[in-house]
PALODREN-201903 format. One record per residue (C-alpha): residue number from 1; residue in three letters; x, y, z. Coordinates in Angstrom, 3 decimals, decimal comma. Layout:
BEGIN
[NUM; "ALA"; [X; Y; Z]];
...
This chain:
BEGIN
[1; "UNK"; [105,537; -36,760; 20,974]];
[2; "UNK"; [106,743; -34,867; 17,999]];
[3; "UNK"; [104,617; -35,961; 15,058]];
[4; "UNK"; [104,953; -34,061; 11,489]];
[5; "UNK"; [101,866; -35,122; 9,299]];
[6; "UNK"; [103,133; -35,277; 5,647]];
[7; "UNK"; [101,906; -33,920; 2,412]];
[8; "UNK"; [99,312; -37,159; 1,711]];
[9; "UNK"; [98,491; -36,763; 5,382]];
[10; "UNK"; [96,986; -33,045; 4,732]];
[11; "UNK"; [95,700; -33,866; 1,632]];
[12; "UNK"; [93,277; -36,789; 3,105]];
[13; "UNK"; [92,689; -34,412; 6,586]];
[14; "UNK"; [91,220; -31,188; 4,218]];
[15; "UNK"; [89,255; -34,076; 1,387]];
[16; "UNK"; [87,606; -35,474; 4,680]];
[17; "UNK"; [87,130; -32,059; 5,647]];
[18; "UNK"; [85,665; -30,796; 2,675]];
[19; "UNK"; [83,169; -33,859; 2,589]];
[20; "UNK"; [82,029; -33,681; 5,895]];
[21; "UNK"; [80,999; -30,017; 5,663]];
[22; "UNK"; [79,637; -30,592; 2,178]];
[23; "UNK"; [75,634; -30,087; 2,771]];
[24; "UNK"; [75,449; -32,092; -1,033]];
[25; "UNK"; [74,974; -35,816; 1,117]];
[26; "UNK"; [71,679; -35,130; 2,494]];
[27; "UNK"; [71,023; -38,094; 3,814]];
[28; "UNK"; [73,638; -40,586; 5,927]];
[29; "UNK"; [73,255; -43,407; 3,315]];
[30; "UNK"; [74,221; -40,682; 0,930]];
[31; "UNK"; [77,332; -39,511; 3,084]];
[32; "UNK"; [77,985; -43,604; 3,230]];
[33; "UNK"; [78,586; -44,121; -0,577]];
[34; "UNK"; [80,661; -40,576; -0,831]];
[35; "UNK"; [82,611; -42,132; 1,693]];
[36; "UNK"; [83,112; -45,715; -0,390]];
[37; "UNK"; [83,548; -43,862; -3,582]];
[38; "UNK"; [86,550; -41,875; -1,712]];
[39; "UNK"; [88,251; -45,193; -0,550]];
[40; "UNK"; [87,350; -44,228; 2,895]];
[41; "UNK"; [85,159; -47,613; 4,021]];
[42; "UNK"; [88,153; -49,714; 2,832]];
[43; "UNK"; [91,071; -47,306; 3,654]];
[44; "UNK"; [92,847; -49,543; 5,468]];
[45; "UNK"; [92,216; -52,855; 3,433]];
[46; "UNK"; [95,027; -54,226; 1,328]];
[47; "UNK"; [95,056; -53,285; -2,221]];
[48; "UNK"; [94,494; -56,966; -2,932]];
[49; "UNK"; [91,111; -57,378; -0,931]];
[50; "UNK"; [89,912; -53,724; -2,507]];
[51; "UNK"; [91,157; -51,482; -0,293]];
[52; "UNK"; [93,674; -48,415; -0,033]];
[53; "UNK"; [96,798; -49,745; 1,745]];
[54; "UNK"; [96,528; -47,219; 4,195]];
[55; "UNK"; [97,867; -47,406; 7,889]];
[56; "UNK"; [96,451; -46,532; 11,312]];
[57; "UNK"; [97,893; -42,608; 10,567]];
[58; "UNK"; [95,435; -42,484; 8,012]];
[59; "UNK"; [92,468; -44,362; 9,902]];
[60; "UNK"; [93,587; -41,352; 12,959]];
[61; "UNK"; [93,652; -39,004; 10,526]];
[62; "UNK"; [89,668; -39,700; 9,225]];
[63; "UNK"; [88,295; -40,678; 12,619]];
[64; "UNK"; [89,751; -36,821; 13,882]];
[65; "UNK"; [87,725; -35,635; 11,428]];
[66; "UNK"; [84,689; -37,261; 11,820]];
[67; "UNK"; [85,022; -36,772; 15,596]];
[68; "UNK"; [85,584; -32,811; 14,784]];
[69; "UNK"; [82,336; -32,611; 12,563]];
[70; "UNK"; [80,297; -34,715; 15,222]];
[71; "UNK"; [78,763; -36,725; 12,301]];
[72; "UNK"; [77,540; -40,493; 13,572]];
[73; "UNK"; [78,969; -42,305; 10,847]];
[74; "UNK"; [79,613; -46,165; 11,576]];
[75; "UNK"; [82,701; -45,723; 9,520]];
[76; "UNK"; [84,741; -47,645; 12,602]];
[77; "UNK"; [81,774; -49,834; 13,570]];
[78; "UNK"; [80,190; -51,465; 10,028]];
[79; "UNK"; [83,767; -51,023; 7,817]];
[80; "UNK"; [87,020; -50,639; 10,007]];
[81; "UNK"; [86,671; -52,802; 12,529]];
[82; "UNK"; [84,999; -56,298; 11,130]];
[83; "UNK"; [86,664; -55,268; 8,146]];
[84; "UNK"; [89,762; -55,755; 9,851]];
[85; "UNK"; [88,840; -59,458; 11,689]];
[86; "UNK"; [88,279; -60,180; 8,250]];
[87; "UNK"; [91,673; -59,019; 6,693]];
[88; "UNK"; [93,870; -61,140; 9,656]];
[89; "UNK"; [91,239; -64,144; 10,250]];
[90; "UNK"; [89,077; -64,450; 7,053]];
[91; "UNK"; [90,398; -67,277; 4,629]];
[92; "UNK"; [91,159; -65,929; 0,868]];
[93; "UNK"; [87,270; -67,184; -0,411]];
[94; "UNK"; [85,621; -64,976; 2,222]];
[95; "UNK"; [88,846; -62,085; 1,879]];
[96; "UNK"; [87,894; -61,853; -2,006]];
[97; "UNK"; [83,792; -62,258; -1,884]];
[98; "UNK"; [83,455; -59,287; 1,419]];
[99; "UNK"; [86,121; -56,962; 2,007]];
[100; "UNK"; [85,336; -55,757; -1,481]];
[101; "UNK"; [81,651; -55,266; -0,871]];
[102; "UNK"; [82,821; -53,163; 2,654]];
[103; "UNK"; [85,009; -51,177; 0,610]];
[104; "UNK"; [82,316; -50,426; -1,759]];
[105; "UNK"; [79,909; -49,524; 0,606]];
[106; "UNK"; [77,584; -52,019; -0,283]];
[107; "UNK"; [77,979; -54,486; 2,514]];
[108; "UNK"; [77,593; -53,176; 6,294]];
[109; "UNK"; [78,948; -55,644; 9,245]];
[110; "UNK"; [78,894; -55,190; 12,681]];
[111; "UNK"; [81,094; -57,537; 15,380]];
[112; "UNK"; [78,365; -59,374; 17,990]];
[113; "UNK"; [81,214; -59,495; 20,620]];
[114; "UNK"; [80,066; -58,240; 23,603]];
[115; "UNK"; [77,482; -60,040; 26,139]];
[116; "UNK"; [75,504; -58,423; 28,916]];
[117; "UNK"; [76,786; -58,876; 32,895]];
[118; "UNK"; [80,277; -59,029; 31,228]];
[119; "UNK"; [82,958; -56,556; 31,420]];
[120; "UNK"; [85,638; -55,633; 29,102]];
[121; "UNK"; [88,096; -57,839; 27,958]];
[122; "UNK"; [85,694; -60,922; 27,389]];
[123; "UNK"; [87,976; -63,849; 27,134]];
[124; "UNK"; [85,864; -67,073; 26,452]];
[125; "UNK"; [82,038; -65,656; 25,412]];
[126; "UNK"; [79,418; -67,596; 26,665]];
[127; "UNK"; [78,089; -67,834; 23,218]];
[128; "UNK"; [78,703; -71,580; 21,870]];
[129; "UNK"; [79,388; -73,042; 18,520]];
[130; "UNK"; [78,523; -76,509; 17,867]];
[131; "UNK"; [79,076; -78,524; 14,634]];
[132; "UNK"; [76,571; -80,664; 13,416]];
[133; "UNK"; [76,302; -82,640; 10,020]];
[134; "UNK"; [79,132; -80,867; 8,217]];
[135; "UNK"; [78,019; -77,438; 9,429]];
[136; "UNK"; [78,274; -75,141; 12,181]];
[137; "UNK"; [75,440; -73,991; 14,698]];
[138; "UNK"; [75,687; -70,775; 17,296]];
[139; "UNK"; [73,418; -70,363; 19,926]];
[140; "UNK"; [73,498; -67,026; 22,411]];
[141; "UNK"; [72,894; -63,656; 23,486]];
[142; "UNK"; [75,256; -60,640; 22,274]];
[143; "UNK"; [74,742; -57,186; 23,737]];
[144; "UNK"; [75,755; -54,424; 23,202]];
[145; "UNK"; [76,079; -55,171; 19,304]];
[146; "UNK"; [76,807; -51,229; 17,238]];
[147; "UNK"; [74,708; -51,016; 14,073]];
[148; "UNK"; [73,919; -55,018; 14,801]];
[149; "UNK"; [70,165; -53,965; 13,895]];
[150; "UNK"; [71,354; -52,612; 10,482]];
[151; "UNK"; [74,027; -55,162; 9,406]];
[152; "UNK"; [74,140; -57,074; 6,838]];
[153; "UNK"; [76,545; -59,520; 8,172]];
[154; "UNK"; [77,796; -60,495; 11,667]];
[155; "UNK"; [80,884; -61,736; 12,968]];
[156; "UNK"; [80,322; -63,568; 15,888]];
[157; "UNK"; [83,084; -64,601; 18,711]];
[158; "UNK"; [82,063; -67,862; 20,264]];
[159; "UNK"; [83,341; -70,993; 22,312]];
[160; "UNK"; [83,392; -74,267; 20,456]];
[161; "UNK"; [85,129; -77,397; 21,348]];
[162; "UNK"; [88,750; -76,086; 20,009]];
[163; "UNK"; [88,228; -72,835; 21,790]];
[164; "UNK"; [86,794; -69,272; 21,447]];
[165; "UNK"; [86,133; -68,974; 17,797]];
[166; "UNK"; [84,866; -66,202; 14,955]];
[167; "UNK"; [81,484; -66,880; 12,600]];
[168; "UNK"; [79,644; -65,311; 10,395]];
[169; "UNK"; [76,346; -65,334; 10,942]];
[170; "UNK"; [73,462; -63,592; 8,527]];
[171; "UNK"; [71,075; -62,058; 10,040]];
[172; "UNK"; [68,422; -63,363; 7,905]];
[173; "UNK"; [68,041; -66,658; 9,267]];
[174; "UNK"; [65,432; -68,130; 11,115]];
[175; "UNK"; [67,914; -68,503; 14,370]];
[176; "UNK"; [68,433; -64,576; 14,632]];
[177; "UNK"; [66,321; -62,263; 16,752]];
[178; "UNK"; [67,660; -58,838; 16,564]];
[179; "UNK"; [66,191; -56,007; 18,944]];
[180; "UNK"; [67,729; -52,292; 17,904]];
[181; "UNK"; [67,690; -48,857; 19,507]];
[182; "UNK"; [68,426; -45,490; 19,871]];
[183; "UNK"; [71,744; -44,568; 21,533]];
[184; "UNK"; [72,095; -41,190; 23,400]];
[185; "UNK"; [74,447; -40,100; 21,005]];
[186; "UNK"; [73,056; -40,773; 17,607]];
[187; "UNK"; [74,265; -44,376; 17,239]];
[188; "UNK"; [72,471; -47,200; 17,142]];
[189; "UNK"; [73,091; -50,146; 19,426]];
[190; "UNK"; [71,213; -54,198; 19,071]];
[191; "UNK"; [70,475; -57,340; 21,456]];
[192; "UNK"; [70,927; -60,099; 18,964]];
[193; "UNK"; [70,074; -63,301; 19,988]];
[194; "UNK"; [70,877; -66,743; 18,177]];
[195; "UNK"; [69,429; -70,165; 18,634]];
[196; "UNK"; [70,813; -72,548; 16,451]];
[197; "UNK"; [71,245; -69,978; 13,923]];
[198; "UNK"; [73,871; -71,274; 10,886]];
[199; "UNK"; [77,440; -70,159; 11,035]];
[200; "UNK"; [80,237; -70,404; 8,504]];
[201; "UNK"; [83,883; -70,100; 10,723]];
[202; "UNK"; [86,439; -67,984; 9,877]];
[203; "UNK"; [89,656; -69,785; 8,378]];
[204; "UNK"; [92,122; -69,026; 11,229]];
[205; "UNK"; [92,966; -70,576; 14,201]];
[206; "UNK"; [94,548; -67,617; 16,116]];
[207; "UNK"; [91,292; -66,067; 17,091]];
[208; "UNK"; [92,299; -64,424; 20,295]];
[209; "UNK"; [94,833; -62,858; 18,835]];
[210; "UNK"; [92,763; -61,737; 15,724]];
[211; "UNK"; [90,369; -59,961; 18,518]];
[212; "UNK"; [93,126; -58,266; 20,061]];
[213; "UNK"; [94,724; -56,851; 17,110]];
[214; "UNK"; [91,261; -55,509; 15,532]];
[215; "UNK"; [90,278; -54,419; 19,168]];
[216; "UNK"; [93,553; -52,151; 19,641]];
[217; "UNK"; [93,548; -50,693; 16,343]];
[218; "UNK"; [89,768; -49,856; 17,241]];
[219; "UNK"; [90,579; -48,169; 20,597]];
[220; "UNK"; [92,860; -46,253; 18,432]];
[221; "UNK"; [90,712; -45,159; 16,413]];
[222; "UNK"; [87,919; -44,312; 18,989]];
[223; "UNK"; [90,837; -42,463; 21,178]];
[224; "UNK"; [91,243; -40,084; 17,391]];
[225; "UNK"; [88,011; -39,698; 17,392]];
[226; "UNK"; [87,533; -38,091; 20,798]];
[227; "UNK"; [89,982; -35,967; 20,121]];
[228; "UNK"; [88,266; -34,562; 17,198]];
[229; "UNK"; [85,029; -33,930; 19,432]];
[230; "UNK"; [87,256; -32,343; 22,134]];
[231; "UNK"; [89,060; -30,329; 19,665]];
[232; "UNK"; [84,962; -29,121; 18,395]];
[233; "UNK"; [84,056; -29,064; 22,625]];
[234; "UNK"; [87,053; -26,441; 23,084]];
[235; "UNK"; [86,422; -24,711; 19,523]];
[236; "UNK"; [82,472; -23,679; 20,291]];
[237; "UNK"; [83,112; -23,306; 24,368]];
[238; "UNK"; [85,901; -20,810; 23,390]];
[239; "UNK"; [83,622; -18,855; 21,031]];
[240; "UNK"; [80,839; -18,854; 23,591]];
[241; "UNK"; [83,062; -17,410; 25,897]];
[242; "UNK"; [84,112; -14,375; 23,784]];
[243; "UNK"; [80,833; -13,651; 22,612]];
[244; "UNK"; [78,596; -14,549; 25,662]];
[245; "UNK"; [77,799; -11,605; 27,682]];
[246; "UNK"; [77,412; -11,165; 31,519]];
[247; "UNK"; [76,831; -7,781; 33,395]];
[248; "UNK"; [77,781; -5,962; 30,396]];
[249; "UNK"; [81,198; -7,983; 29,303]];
[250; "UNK"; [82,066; -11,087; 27,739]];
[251; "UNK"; [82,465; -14,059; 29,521]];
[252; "UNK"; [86,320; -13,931; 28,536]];
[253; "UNK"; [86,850; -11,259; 30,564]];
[254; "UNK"; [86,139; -13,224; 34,152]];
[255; "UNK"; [89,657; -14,970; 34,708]];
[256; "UNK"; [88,195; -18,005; 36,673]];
[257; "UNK"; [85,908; -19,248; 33,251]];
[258; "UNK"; [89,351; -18,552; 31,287]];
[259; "UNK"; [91,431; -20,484; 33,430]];
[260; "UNK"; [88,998; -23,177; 33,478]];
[261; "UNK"; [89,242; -23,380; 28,988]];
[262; "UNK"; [92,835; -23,314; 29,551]];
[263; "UNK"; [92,717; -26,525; 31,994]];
[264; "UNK"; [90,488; -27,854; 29,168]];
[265; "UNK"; [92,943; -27,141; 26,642]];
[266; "UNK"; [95,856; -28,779; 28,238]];
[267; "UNK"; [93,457; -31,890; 28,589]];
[268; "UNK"; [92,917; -32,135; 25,164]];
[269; "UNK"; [96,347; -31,687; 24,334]];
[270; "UNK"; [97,664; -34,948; 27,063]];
[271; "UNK"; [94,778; -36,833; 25,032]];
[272; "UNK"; [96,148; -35,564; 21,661]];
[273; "UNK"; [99,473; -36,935; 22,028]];
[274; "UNK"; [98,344; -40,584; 23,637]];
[275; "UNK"; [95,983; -40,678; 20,556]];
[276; "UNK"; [98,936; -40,229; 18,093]];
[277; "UNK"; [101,213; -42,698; 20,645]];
[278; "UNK"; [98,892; -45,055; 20,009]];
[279; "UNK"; [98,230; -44,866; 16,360]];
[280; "UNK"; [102,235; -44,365; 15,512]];
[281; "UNK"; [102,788; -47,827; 17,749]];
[282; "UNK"; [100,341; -49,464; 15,375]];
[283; "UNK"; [102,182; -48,104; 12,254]];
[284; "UNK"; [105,636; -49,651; 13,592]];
[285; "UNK"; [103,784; -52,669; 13,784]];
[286; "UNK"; [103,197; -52,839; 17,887]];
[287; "UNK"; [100,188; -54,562; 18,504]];
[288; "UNK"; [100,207; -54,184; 21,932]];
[289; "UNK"; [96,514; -53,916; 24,494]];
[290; "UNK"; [98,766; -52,306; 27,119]];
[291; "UNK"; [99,650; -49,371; 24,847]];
[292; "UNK"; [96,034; -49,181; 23,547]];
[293; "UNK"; [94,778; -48,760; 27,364]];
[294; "UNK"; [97,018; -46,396; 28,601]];
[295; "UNK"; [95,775; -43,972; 25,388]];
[296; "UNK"; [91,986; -44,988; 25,579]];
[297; "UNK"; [92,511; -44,322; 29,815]];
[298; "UNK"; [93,878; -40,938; 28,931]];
[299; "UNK"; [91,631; -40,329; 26,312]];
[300; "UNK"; [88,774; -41,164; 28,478]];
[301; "UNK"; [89,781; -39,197; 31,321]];
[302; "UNK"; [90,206; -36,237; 29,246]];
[303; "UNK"; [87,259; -36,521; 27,324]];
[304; "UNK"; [85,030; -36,578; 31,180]];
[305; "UNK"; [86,716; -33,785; 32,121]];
[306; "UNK"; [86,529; -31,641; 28,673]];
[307; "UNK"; [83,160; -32,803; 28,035]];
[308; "UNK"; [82,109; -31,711; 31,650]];
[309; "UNK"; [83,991; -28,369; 31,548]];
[310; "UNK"; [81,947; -27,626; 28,114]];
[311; "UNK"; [78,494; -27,969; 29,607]];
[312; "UNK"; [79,169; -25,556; 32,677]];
[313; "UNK"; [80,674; -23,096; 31,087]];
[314; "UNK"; [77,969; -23,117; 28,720]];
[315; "UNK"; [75,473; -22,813; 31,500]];
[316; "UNK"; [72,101; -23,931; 31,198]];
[317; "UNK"; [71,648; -24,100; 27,074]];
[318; "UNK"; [74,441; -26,540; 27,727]];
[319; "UNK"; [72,253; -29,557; 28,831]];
[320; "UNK"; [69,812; -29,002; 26,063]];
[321; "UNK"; [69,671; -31,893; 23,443]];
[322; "UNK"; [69,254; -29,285; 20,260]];
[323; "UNK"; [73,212; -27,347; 21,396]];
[324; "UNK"; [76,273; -28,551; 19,659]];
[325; "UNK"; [78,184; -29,022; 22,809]];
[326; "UNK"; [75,855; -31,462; 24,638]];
[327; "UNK"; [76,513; -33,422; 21,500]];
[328; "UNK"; [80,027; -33,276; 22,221]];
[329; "UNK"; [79,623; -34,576; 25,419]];
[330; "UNK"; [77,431; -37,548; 24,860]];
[331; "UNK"; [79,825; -38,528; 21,991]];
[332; "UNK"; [82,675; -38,188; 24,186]];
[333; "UNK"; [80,326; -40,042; 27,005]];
[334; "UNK"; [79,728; -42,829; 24,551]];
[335; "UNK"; [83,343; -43,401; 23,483]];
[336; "UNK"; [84,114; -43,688; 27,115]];
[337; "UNK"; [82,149; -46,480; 27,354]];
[338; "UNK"; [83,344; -48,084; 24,493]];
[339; "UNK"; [85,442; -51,174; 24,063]];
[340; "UNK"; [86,370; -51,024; 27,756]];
[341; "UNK"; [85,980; -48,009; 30,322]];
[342; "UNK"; [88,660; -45,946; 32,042]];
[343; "UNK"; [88,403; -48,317; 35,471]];
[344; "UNK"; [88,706; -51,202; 33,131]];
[345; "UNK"; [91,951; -50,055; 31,436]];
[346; "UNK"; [92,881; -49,080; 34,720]];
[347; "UNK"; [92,206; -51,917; 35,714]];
[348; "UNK"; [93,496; -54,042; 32,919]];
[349; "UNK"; [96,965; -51,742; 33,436]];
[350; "UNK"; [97,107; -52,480; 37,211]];
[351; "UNK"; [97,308; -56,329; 36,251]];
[352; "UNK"; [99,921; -55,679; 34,342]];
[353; "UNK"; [102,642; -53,120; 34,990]];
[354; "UNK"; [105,068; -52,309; 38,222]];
[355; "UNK"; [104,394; -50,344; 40,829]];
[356; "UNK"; [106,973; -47,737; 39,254]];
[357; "UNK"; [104,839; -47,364; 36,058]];
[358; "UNK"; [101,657; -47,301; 37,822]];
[359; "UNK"; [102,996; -43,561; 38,893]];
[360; "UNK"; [101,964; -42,198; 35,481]];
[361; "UNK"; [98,563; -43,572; 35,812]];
């Protein structure tokens, strides 16, 4: 695919750049507001709800970036993604009193979608919503939740009597139990259970739809995102090979290890192109989960195999925590894993398309 960034697109790729190798943020809170005072947090908000305007090229374009610089920043997780359940299922009270506060930086969400012994897509959550004297009541366990530890807000999918439905939830009250931890990539992952814990719904109706469409655009952003790491994987694996020495020569000079960065190359270039597929189908307005899978499938596939490739080339130092490149690959492990595996898009895909597409698979 033959994609020509334009002037505004290289202006926002070298300002993300420039931030994200700026040592002035110390601190990821700090790196947070720099972000919200760019626009970044609420890029892809309308105007009208505080944000930029911006499309899924520029939400690519910063996820590359942030992927290349390996920084952990729940940009996609606390901003992008509720941000955008709230933009296409939020009612024009909660639109006006949040999305600001995401853009601003001053309000972190998190999506409590997920629920353990379930696989990816989850249809109907097991999660219920009841309503009782004029107010709603969600009782449940959601796990995996990203960030759900350090939210401020949830949005929680679950089944009421009209149907699979979105709440928010605060994770103040007395009907939330939140339990966070580490992830092995630097994130930051919660069990949050609810019993009876208050719930205000969402205005709209379409809320399967509303998943979808914030669910895609999120795969597309994760599938940028790996790309940046991979592009960082190939970047330091290359150097190491030029400047690594072995019985008196570099590294470079033994044509099987060079062979091997060139098979790594042309898998980051297949998962380069399916990332921009995806993210230019968005921009034309396709919201479609069978284009999303085949790019996150891709994506993850390349991403195993790049992320592999890195560590043995690198030998030994490779599988050490403190080195670059096994932080590479347990990014590029973790966005695997994310909203949906490769067998589960493979999966999803073999459900879906003819035999004669399933050749490209």
């Amino acid at each position: 695919m033959n994609f020509e960034p334009t002037a505004e697109h290289t202006m926002l790729r070298t300002m993300v750049e420039d931030v994200l190798a700026d040592p002035t943020p110390a601190t990821p809170d700090e790196l947070w507001m720099t972000f919200a005072d760019l626009g970044l947090l609420g890029l892809t908000f309308p105007e009208s709800d505080g944000g930029q305007g911006a499309g899924p090229i520029e939400a690519m374009i910063v996820m590359s970036e942030l992927g290349a610089a390996t920084t952990r920043l729940p940009v996609l997780d606390c901003a992008a993604l509720p941000g955008g359940l709230l933009v296409d299922a939020g009612s024009p009270t909660q639109r006006r009193d949040l999305l600001p506060r995401v853009a601003a930086g001053t309000l972190r969400m998190a999506f409590a979608h997920e629920e353990s012994h379930s696989r990816w897509p989850l249809r109907t959550p097991s999660t219920s919503a009841v309503h009782q004297r004029n107010s709603w009541r969600v009782s449940g366990h959601k796990s995996p939740v990203l960030w759900g530890a350090e939210a401020d807000l949830l949005i929680v999918s679950a089944t009421g009597p009209d149907g699979v439905g979105l709440f928010l939830v605060d994770p103040a009250d007395p009907g939330v139990t939140r339990r966070g931890s580490a992830t092995h990539d630097g994130g930051r992952v919660a069990d949050v259970v609810f019993e009876q814990a208050a719930a205000e719904p969402l205005a709209s109706r379409r809320t399967e739809d509303a998943i979808e469409a914030a669910q895609v655009a999120a795969q597309a952003a994760l599938c940028a995102e790996a790309v940046g790491v991979m592009t960082e994987a190939l970047r330091i694996t290359a150097e190491y090979l030029c400047t690594r020495e072995q019985f008196g020569v570099p590294l470079r000079s033994f044509q099987a290890l060079t062979h091997r960065a060139a098979d790594m190359y042309i898998a980051l270039t297949l998962a380069r192109g399916m990332s921009v597929y995806a993210s230019t189908a968005l921009a034309d307005g396709l919201i479609d989960q069978t284009v999303a899978s085949r790019a996150k499938l891709r994506v993850g596939r390349s991403a195993r195999f790049v992320g592999q490739e890195a560590v043995q080339l690198h030998g030994g130092i490779g599988m050490t925590t403190e080195h670059a490149i096994s932080r590479c690959f347990a990014r590029l492990t973790a966005i695997e894993q994310t909203l949906g595996t490769s067998d589960d898009h493979l999966r999803y895909l073999m459900d879906r398309v003819s035999d004669y597409d399933m050749v490209d698979l």
